[in-house]
N, C-alpha and C positions, 0 to 999 in steps of 0.2 A: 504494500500500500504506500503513494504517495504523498507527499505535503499536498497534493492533492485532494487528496483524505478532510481538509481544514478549511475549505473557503467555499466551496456555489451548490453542491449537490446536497439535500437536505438528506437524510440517512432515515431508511421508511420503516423504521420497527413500529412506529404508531406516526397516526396521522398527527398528533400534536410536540412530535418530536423533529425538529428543521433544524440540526447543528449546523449548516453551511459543510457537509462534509464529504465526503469521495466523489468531488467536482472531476469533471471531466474527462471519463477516465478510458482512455482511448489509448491503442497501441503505443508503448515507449519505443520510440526512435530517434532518429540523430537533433530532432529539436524538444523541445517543448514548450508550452503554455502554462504552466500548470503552476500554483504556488505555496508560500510556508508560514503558517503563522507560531512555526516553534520558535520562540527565546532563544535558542541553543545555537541558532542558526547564525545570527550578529554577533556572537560574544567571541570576542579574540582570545588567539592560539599561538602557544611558542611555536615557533619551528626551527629546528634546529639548522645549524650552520654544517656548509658541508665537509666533509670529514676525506683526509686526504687516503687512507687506507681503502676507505671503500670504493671511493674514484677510481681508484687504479684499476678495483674491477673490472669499471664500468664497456663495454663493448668499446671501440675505436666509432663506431659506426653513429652509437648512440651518443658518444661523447660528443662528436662533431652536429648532430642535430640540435644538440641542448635542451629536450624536451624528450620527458616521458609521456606517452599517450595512455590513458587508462581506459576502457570501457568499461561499463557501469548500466545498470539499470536503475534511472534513479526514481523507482515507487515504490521505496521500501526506505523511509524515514524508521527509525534512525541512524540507519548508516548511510545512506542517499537518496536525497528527494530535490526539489526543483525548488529554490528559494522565491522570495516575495516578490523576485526583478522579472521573475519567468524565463530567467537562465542560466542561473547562477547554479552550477551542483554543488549543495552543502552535507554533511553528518559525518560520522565519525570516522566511517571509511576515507572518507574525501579530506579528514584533516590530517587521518594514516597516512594516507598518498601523499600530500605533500610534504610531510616530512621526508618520508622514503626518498622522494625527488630529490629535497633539499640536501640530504645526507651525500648523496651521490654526485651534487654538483649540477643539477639541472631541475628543469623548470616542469610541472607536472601538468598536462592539459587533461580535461575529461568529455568522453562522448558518452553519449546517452545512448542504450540500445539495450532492445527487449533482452530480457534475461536470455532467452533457447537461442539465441542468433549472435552469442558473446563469445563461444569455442569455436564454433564456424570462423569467425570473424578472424580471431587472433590466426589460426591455420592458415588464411587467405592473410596474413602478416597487414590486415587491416590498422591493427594496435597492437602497444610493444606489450601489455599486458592487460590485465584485469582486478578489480577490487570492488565484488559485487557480492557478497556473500556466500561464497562458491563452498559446497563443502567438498573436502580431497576425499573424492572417492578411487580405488583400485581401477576402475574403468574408465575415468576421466582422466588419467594418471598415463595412458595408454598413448594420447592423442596432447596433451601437454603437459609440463611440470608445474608443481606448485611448489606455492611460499607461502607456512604457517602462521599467521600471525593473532589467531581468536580462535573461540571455540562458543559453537552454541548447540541446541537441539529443536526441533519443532516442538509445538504445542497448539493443542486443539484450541479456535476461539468460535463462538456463539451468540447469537443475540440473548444480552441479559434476560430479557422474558423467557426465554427458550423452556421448554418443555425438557429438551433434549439437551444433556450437557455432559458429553462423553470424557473418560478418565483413561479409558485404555483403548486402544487400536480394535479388539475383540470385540466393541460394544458399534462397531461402525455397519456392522451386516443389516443388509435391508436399508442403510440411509444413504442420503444424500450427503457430497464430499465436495468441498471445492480446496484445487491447487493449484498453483500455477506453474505454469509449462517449462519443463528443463529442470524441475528443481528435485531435491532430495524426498520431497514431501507425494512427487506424483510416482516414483517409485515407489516410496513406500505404501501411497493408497492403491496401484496396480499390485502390489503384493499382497496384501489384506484383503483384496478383491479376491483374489486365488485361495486364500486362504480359506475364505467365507466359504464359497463356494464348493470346493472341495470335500466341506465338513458336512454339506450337505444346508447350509445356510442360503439366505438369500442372498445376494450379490451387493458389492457396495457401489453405489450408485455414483460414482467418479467424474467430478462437473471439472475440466481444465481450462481453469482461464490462461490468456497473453499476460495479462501484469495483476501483481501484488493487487491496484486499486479495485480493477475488476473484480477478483476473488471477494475480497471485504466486500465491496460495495453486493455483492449475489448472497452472500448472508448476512449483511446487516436490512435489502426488501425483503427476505423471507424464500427467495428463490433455491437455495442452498440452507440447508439445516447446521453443516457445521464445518469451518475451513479450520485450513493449519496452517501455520506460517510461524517464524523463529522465535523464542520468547520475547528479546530483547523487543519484536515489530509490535509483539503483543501491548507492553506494556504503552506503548505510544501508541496503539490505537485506542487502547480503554481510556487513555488522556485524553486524545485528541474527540472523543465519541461523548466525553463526560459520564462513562461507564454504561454506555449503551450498547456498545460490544465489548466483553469478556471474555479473558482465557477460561478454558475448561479441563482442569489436572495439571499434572506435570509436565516440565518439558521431557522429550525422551528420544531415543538415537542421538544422545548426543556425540558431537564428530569435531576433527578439528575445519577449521577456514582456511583456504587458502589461496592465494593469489595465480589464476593462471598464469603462464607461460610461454611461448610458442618455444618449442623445444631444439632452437638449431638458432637463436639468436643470438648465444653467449651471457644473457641478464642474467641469468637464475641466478648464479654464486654472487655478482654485486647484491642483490635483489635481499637477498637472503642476509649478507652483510650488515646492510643496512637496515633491516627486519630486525635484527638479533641486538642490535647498535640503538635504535628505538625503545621496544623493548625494557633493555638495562638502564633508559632515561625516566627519568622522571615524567617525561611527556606522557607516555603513554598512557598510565592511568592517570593523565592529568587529562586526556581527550573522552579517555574511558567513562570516566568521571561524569564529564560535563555533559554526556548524549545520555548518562544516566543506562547505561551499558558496561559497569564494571565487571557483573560476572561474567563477562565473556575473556577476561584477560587470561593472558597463559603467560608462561616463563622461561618459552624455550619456543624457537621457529625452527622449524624442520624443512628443508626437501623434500617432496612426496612423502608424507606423513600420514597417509593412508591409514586407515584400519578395519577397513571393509571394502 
């Protein structure tokens, strides 16, 4: 979901409920409209100065352009959404990234692009990287490397009124699911689908949206019984909702984050430097902090740090 989420679309769990919230919530691609009313978004950030160890890393190729390119989906505040200017990409990832840049001696640009069209992209060496909530999977691992630098897991959310307010994967047979396309979450409801079914259960009724806003916006009218998406999106959406959409249980498959790659560029080992170099700064959970996403901090960035 994005800062979107915050300003024109009224949110339909009742007719006397018009938060201004998951405005317009159309395909994320190379521009957008869309905007932020979080606080978190104007409040300034160290960034750190660049570090001559990790430079030397840095590709020959990439040094001489001076700018890292990141792709991003930015419908998923609080790591990245579309600020109040309607183009501005702000959250935590995005204050990640420019440190990362900064450490390494250059300048970090961000493009906006649907989540499922983000590993396509980097292969076709569209962007030198990515920092969009990716989790390191074994199979994604295949087709680029990562760089660890958070850890989260999905969690079920609901319209507060909801009848229906699921705790465990097991309790999804027979209903309606929304998630969004490319992510760890549509895996896992095509797996639970299998599951259901095989046991002789009803099937789980697997609604996939193009962006985070879509998803919310299909269970906060009633179209969609019950989505998932990462704790950390949860808690800013039940903010930004004024507690009209809520998580339901725990978060669970929790995994680490990591930065794609394209794997023949030479970045990873700067990439990963400058990760590790963050990290042991104070910054990090100073950004952490501030998007109100601390438990996502870890203490170590890995390579392909896979575990499934």
């Amino acid at each position: 979901m994005s800062s979107r989420l915050a300003t024109s679309i009224a949110i339909a769990t009742t007719s006397a409920l018009s938060l201004g919230l998951l405005a317009a919530c159309g395909d994320s691609d190379d521009s957008s409209s869309s905007t932020s009313a979080d606080p978190a978004s104007s409040a300034s950030t160290t960034v750190l100065k660049a570090d001559s160890a990790v430079q030397a890393l840095v590709p020959e190729a990439i040094q001489k352009k001076g700018t890292l390119v990141f792709a991003t989906d930015a419908t998923a505040p609080p790591n990245e959404s579309v600020d109040t200017d309607g183009k501005t990409i702000v959250g935590n990832e995005v204050d990640i990234a420019k440190n990362l840049a900064s450490l390494m001696g250059l300048k970090a640009e961000f493009v906006n692009v649907s989540f499922d069209s983000i590993i396509p992209g980097l292969q076709a060496h569209r962007y030198d990287l990515s920092i969009s909530g990716f989790r390191d999977t074994k199979e994604r691992e295949k087709v680029v490397d990562f760089v660890t630098y958070a850890k989260a897991g999905p969690q079920f959310f609901v319209k507060s009124s909801a009848g229906f307010k699921p705790t465990s994967l097991d309790e999804l047979c027979g209903h309606s699911f929304a998630v969004q396309s490319g992510t760890i979450q549509e895996d896992i409801a095509q797996q639970q689908n299998k599951k259901c079914t095989d046991a002789g259960k009803k099937a789980v009724d697997v609604k996939v949206f193009k962006t985070q806003d879509q998803q919310v916006q299909a269970v906060a009218n009633g179209r969609v019984e019950v989505g998932a998406q990462n704790g950390p999106n949860n808690v800013y959406t039940t903010q930004q909702t004024n507690g009209a959409i809520v998580a339901s249980g725990k978060p669970f498959a929790e995994g680490p984050w990591g930065m794609p790659v394209p794997k023949d560029t030479g970045l990873v080992k700067a990439l990963h430097a400058a990760t590790q170099k963050l990290i042991d700064s104070p910054v990090y959970l100073q950004i952490l902090k501030k998007w109100n996403v601390s438990d996502q901090a870890i203490t170590k960035s890995v390579i392909n740090g896979a575990i499934s």
